[in-house]
C-alpha positions in Angstrom: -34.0 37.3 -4.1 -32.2 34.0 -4.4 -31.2 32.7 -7.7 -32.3 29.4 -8.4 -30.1 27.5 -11.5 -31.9 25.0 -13.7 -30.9 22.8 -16.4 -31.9 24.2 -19.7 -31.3 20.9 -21.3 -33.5 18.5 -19.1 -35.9 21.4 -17.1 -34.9 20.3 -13.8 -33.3 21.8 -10.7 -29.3 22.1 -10.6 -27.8 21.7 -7.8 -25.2 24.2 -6.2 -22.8 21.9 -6.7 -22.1 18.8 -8.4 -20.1 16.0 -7.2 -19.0 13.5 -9.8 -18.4 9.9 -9.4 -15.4 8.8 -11.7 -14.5 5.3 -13.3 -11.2 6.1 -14.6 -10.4 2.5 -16.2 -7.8 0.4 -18.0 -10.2 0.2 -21.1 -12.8 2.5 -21.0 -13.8 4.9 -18.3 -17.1 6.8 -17.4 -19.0 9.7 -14.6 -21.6 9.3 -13.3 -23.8 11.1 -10.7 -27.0 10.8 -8.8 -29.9 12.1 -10.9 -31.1 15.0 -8.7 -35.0 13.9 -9.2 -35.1 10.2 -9.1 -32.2 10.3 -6.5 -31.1 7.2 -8.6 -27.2 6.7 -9.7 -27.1 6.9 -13.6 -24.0 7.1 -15.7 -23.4 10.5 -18.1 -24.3 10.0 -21.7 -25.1 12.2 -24.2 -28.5 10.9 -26.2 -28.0 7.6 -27.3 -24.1 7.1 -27.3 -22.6 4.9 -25.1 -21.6 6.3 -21.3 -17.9 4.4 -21.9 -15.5 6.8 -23.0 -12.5 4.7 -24.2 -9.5 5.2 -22.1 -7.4 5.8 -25.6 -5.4 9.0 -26.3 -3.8 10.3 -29.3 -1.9 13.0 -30.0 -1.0 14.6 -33.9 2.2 16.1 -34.9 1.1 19.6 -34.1 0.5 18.3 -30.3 -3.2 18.6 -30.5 -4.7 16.0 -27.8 -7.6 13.7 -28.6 -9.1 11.4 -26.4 -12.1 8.4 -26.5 -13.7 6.6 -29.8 -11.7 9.5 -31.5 -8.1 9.0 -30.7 -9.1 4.6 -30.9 -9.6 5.3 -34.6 -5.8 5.7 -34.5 -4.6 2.9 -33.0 -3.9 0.8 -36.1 -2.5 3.6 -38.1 -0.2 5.6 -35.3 0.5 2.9 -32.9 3.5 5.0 -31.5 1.5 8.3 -31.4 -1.6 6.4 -29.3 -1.9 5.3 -25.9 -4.3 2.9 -24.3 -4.0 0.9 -21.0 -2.4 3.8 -19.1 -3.5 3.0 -15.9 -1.7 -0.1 -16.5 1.8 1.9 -16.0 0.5 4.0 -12.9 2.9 4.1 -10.3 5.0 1.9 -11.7 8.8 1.3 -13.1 10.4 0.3 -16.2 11.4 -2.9 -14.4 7.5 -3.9 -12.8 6.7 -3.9 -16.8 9.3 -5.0 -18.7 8.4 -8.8 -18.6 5.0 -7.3 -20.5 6.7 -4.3 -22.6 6.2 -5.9 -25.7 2.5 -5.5 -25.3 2.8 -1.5 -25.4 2.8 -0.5 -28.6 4.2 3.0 -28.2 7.4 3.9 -26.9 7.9 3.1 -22.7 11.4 4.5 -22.2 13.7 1.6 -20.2 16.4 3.7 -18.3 16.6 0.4 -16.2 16.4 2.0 -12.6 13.1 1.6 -10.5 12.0 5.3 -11.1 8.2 5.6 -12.6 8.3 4.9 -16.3 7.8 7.4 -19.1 6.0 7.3 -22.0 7.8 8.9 -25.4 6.0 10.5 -28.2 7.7 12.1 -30.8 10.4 14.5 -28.9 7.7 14.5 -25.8 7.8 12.8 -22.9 4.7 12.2 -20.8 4.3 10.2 -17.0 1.7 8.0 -16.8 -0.2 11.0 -14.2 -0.3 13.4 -17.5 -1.6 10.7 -19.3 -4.2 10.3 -17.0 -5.1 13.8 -16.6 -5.7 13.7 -20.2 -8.6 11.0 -20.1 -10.0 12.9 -17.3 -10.0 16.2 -18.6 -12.3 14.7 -21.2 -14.5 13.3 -18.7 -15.0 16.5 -17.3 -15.8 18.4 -20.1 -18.3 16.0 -21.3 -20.0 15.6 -18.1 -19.7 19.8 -18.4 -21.3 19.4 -21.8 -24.0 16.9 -20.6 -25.1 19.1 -17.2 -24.8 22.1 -18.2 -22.8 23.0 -15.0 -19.0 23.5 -14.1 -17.5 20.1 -12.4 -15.0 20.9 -9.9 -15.1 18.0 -7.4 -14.9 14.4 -7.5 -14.6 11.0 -6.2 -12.3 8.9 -8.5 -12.1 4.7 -7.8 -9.2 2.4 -8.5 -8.5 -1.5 -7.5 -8.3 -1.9 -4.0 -5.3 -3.6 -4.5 -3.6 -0.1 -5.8 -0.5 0.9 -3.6 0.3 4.6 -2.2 2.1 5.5 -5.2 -0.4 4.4 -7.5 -3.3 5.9 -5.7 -1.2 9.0 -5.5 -0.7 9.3 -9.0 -4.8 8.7 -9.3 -5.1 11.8 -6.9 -2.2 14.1 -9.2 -3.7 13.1 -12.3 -7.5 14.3 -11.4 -6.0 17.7 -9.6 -3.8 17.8 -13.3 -7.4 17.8 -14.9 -8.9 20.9 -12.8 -10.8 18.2 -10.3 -10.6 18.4 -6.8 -10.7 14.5 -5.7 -12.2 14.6 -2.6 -11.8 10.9 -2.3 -10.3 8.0 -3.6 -12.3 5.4 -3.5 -11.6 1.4 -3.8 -13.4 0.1 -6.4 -15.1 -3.4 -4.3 -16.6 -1.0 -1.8 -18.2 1.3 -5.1 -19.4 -1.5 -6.5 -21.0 -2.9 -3.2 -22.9 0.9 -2.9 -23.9 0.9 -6.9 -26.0 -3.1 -5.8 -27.4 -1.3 -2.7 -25.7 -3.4 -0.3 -25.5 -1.4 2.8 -28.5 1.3 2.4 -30.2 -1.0 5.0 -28.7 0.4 8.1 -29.9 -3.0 10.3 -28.3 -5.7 8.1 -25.3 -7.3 8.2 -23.4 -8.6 5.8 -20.6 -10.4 4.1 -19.9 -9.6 0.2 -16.8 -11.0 -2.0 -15.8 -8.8 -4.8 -14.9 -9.8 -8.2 -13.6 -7.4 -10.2 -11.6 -8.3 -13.4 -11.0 -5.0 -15.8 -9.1 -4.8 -18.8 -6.0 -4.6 -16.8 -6.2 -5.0 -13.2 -7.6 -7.5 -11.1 -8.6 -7.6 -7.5 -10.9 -9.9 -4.9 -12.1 -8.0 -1.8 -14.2 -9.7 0.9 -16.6 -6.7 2.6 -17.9 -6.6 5.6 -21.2 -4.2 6.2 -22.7 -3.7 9.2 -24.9 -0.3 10.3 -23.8 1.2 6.4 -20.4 1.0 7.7 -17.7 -0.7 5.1 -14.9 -3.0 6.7 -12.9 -4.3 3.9 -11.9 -7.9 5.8 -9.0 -8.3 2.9 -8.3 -7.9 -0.3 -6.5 -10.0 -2.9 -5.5 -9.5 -6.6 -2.5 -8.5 -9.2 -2.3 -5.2 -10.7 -1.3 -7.1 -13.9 -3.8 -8.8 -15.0 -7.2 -8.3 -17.1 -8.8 -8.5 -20.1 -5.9 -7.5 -22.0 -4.0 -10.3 -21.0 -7.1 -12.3 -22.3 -6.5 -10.6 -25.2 -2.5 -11.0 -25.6 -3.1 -14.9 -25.0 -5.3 -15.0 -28.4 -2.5 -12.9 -30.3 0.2 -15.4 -29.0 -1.5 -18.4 -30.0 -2.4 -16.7 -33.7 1.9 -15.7 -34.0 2.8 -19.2 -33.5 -0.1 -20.6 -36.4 1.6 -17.9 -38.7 5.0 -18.4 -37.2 5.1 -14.9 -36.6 8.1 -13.4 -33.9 8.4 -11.4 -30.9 10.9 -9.2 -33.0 8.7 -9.1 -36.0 6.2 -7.1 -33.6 8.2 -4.8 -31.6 10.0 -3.8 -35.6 5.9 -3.7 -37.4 3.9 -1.9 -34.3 0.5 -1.6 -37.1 0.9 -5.8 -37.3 0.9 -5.6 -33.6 -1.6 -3.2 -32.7 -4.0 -5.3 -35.7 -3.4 -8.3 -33.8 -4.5 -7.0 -30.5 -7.9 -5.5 -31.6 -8.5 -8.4 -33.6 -7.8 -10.2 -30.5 -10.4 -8.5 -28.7 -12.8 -8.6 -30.9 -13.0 -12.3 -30.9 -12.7 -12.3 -27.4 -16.0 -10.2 -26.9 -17.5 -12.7 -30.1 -16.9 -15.8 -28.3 -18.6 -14.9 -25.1 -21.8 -15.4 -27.2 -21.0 -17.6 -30.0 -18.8 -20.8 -30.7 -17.0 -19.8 -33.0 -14.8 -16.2 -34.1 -12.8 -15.5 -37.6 -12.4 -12.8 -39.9 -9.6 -11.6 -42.8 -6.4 -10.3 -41.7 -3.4 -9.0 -44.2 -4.6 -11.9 -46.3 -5.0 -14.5 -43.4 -8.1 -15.9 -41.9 -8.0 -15.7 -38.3 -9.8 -17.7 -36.2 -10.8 -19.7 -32.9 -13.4 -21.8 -31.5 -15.1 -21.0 -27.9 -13.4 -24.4 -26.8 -9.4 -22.8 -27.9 -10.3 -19.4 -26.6 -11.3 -20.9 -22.8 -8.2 -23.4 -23.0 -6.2 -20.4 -23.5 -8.0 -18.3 -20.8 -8.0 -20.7 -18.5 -4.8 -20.6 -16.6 -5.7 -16.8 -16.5 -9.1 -17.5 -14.2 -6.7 -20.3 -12.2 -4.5 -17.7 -11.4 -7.9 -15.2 -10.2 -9.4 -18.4 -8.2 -6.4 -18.4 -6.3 -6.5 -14.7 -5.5 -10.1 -15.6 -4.3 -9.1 -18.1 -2.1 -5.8 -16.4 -0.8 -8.6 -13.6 0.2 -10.9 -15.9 1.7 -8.1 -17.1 3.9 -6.9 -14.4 5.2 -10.2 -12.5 5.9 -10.8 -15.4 8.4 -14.4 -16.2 6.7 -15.8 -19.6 5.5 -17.0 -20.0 2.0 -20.6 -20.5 3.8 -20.1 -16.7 5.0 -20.0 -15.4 1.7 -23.5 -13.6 1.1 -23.3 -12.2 -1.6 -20.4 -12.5 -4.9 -20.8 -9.6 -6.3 -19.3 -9.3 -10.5 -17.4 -6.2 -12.1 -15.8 -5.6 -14.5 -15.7 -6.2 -18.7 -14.1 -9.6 -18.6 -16.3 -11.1 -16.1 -18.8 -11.0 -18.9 -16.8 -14.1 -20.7 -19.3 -17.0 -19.4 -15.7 -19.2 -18.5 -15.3 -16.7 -15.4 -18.5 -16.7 -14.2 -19.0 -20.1 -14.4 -15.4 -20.6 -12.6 -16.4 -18.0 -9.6 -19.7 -19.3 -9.3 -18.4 -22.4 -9.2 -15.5 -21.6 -6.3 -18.2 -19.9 -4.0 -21.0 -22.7 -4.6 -23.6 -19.9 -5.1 -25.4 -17.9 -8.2 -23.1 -14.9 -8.9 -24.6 -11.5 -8.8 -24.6 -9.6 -12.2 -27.4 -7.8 -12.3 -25.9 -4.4 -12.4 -24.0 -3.5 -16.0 -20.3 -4.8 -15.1 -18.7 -1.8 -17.2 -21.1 0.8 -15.4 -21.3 -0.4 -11.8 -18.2 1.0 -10.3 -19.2 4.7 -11.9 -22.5 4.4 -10.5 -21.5 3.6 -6.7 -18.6 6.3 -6.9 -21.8 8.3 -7.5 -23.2 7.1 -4.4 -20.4 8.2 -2.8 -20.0 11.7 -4.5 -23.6 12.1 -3.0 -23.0 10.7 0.8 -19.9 13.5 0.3 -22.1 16.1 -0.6 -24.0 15.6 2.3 -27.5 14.5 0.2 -27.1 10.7 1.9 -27.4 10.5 6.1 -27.8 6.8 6.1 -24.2 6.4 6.1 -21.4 7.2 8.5 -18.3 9.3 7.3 -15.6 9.2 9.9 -13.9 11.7 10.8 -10.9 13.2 7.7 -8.3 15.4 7.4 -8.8 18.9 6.0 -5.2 19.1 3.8 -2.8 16.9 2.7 0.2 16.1 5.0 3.3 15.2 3.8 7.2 15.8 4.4 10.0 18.2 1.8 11.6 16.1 -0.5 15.1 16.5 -3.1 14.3 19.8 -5.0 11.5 21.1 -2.5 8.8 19.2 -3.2 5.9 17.8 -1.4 6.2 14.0 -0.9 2.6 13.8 1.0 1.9 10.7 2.8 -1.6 11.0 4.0 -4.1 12.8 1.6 -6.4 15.3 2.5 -9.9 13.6 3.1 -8.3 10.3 4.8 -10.2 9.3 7.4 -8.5 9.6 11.2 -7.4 7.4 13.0 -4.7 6.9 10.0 -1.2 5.6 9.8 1.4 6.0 6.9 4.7 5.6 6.3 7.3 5.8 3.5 11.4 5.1 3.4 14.2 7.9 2.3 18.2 7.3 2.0 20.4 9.9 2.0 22.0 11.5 -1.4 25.8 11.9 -0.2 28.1 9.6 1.3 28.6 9.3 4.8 25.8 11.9 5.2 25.2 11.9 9.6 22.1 13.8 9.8 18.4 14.0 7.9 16.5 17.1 7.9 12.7 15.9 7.9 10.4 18.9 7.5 6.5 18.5 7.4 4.4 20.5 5.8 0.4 20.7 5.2 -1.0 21.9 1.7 -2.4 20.5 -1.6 0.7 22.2 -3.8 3.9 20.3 -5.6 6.3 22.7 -3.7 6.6 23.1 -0.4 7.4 27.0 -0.6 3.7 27.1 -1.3 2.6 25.1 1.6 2.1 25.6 5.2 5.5 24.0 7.1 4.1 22.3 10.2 7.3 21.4 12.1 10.8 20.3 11.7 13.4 18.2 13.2 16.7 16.8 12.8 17.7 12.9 12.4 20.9 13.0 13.6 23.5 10.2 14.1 22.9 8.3 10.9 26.1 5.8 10.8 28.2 6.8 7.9 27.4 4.6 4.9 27.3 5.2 1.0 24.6 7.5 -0.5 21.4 5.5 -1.3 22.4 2.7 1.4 20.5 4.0 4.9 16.9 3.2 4.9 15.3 6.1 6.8 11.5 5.3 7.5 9.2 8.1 8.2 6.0 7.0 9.4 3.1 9.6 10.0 0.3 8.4 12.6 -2.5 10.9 12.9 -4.6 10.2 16.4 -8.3 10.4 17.0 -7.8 13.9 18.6 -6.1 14.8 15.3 -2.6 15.0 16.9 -0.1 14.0 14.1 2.9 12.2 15.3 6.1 12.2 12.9 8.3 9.8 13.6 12.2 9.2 11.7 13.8 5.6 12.2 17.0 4.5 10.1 16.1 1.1 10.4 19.6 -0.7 9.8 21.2 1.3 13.0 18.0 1.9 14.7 18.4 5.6 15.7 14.8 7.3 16.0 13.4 10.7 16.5 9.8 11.6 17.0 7.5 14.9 17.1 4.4 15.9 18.1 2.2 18.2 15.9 -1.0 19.9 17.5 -4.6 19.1 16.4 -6.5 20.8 13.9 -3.0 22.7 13.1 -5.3 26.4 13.5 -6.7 26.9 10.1 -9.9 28.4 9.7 -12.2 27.2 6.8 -11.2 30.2 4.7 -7.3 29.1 4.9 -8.1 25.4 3.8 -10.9 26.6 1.2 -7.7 29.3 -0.1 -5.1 26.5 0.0 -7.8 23.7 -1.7 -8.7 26.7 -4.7 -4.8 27.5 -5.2 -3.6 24.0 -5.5 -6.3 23.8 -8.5 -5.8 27.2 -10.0 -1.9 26.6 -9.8 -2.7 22.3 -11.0 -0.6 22.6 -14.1 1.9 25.1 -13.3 2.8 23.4 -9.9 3.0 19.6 -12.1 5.2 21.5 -14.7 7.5 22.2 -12.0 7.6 19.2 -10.3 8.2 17.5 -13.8 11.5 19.7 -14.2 12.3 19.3 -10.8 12.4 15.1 -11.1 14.4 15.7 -14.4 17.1 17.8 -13.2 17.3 15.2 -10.0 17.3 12.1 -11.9 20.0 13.6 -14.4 22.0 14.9 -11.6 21.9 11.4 -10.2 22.9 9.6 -13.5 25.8 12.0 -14.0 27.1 11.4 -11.0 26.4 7.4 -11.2 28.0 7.8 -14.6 31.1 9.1 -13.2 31.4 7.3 -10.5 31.6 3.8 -12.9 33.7 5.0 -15.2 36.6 6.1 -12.7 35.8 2.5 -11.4 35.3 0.7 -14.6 38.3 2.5 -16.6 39.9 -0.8 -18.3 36.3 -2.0 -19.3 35.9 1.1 -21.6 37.5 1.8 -25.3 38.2 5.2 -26.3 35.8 5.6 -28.5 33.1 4.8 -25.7 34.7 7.2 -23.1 34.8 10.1 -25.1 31.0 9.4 -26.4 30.1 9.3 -23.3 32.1 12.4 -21.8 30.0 14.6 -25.0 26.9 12.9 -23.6 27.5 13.7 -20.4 28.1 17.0 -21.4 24.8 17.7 -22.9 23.5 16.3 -20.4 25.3 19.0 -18.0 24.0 21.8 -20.7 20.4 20.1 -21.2 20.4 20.8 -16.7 21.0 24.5 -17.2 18.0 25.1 -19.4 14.1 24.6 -17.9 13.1 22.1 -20.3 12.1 18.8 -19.5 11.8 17.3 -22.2 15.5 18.3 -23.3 16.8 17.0 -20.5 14.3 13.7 -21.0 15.8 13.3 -24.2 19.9 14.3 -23.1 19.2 11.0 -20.3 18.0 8.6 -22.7 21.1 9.4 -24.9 23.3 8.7 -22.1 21.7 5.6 -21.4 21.8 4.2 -24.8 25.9 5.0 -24.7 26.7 3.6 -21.1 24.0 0.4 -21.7 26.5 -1.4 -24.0 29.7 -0.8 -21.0 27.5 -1.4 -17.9 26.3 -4.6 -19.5 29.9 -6.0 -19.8 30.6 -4.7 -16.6 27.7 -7.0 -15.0 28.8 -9.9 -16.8 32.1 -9.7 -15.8 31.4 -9.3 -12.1 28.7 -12.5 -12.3 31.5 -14.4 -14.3 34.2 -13.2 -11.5 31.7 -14.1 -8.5 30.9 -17.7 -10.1 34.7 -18.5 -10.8 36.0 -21.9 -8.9 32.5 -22.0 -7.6 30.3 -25.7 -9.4 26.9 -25.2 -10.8 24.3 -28.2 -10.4 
């Protein structure tokens, strides 16, 4: 006799399985599904609360983890121990952010190299993916809590304007969390399924995008014809939201109290009381003319009128992604169907007004800006799961693909769930001087080390002309056919030698291996991101050491005593910290080293700049 489940909590039918939609935001973030009687997309909330969980996390002395309205109540009163706009530091390096570091009011460690940044909390260090994971552990749970059922799979959005690395971080964070993402989703096509653009099969049309977050911003011009999504182009800046609304309203408050930059980065509780104050009035003004309220014995405030003047080059700057889009899609403003808002901070009347303006036509709001995204990731979750047929899913790739990297570990370059015909590439260099030949091995799996995966082929780029470590730019591009034949091909692109291989469809796996391989890379999530974490640590400080050495036999004269043998003990620990597994030892033993060669390596730059500008005149 079959078993049939049912919610205790509402009465009605579970499904076998559940497949979330995920919003995992700058600000807030949110799940939603398709309600399995109405067959209508609704966003997860318990009773009455709100279905925005706010992307904040805090964590206590004793490590304990709390995320949402919780961990917010914390921002004012441990600043350094809470974090908010982590998606704002996804797949990126100290230097993409430090123009904007000031805004962070918890420690992002500079090591001044273009590795991904880290965030420091007490004598922890966390990557922006952990960070992540944390937020969407929470969502999980809750949406748990709320159905009654386990959640397992799930289709997470970002900004269509997200790169590789930051999508691939998306993907590592929501596998960190116990999720298996089956798809990553750009956030202009969810929001085009939440307004129902689409469902009719027979129509055509043309859709822009605006979707301005708390932190990112992106412009997408959509075509859809027979349910089919063709994003024409896509337009935007990864750094730039809300937030910077808010930072705007905070800059123009320091310079009425003649409060400075170093006052904020020394008192992170006047900072962090700034911000919120900041936003408050931002969300006020949207409605009324006028915003103030008591501060540390000041009255801040601001009239509708100084809040837009502010804003205003802001929305320029988002007008001109708009029309950048426009132009390269190859479509008129007449085109243009639909305008389509998202996001928060398009409810600030100023943008609307602007976009509505741009496109000459009545934008389209109708759905809740904060929501909307959730709700058509749902939408997808549900075409996924097999529950939709008016839509056409091309054909994807069972496992990730992806080549061995410093360490063993799995770089992957095409996801698992990408839809074929695909192309990818990504560029290496080589780690030792004069280093002839590249050993690129592929391998097929959905684990951080590639002794756990499946190893597809291998071949040998040999001939490499002998150049410094770091200096050859070896591009490795994967194209995967419509017959599923994957084609790896090596090119060092300043000699030009190439190699190529062919790997067989389908690569023989039976259901049962992929289903084994998907369950293991979940089961093994946090062990398998441990690993990698050490891994990276031991390479980077490997790397420093022997960057470190390498400047001081060259920059000998530049150095005082006292310097060199502060830095030989630091390097030293450093060796030591590499002998133990412990991250965040090693974490700490490179951020020492840094803070006692910055001082040296400084003088050594200006030097060289002083050396290279000699006899030359400046106009």
């Amino acid at each position: 006799m079959a078993k049939i489940a049912i919610n205790i909590a509402t009465g009605s039918l579970q499904q076998a399985e559940m497949i979330v939609g995920i919003d995992l935001g700058t600000t807030n973030s949110l799940v939603a599904i398709i309600h399995p009687e109405s067959r209508q997309p609704i966003a997860l909330k318990e009773h009455n609360s709100s279905s925005l969980v706010p992307s904040v996390i805090h964590f206590d002395g004793t490590g304990n983890v709390t995320v949402g309205e919780e961990a917010r109540k914390y921002l004012e009163t441990e600043p350094q121990n809470t974090i908010f706009s982590a998606k704002r530091l996804m797949g990126k390096s100290y230097n993409d952010i430090k123009k904007n570091a000031d805004f962070f009011t918890y420690k992002v460690i500079d090591d001044n190299t273009d590795s991904l940044v880290k965030v420091q909390v007490g004598d922890k260090f966390y990557s922006p993916i952990e960070l992540s994971s944390f937020i969407l552990k929470e969502l999980k749970q809750r949406a748990e809590h709320i159905l009654k059922t386990p959640v397992t799979k799930a289709v997470i959005t970002v900004p269509a304007y997200f790169n590789d690395a930051q999508r691939q971080a998306t993907r590592d964070a929501g596998k960190l969390a116990g999720l298996d993402v089956l798809r990553i989703v750009n956030e202009p096509t969810a929001a085009s399924l939440a307004y129902g653009l689409g469902v009719d099969t027979t129509e055509e049309k043309i859709i822009a995008v605006y979707d301005l977050g708390g932190g990112t911003f992106d412009v997408s011009i959509l075509k859809i014809t027979n349910g089919i999504f063709e994003v024409l182009s896509t337009n935007g800046d990864t750094y730039l939201g809300g937030d910077d609304f808010d930072r705007t309203i905070v800059e123009y408050w320091m310079k009425q109290f003649n409060i400075d930059q170093d006052e904020l980065k020394i008192n992170k509780e006047l900072s962090q009381g700034l911000r919120l104050r900041a936003e408050e009035a931002k969300k006020h003004l949207s409605s009324h003319e006028e915003f103030s309220v008591d501060f540390n014995g000041d009255r801040l405030s601001m009239t509708k009128q100084q809040f837009e003047a502010l804003i205003q080059p802001l929305v320029n700057k988002t007008l001109q992604c708009c029309s950048n889009a426009l132009k390269d899609s190859g479509i008129i403003l007449d085109e243009i169907d639909v305008v389509v808002m998202v996001g928060g901070s398009t409810r600030v009347p100023l943008v609307k007004e602007s976009v509505s303006k741009l496109f000459g036509k009545q934008v389209n709001d109708t759905v809740n800006p904060d929501e909307v995204v959730a709700l058509g990731a749902a939408v997808q979750a549900d075409i996924l799961a097999g529950n939709n047929k008016d839509f056409l899913l091309l054909d994807i790739t069972p496992l990730s693909l992806g080549i061995e990297t410093m360490g063993g570990l799995m770089d992957v370059l095409i996801p698992r769930n990408s839809k074929i015909p695909t192309k990818a590439g990504r560029q290496y260099t080589t780690q030792k001087d004069g280093q002839g030949n590249m050993r690129i091995s592929v391998f097929q799996g959905e684990r951080d080390l590639v002794k756990d995966n499946r190893k597809l082929a291998e071949f040998n780029l040999a001939n490499i002309p002998g150049m410094p470590a770091g200096m050859p730019k070896v591009e490795v591009s994967f194209l995967i056919n419509a017959d599923g034949i994957l084609v790896v091909t090596a090119k060092e692109l300043r000699s030009g030698v190439e190699q190529r291989i062919e790997v067989k469809p389908q690569y023989e796996l039976t259901d049962t291996d992929v289903e084994k391989m998907l369950l293991e890379s979940i089961t093994h999530a946090k062990d398998d991101i441990a690993i990698r974490a050490l891994v990276e640590a031991k390479t980077e400080g490997e790397q420093i050491l022997d960057v470190t050495a390498k400047f001081l036999t060259k920059n000998n004269e530049l150095i005082t005593k006292e310097e060199m043998v502060a830095t030989a003990q630091a390097m030293q620990n450093l060796q030591l910290a590499l002998t133990m597994d412990d991250k965040n030892l090693i974490q700490t033993k490179i951020e020492e080293l840094n803070e006692i060669s910055r001082p040296f390596a400084e003088r050594a730059m200006d030097m060289a700049v002083s050396g290279a500008l000699k006899g030359r005149t400046i106009d």
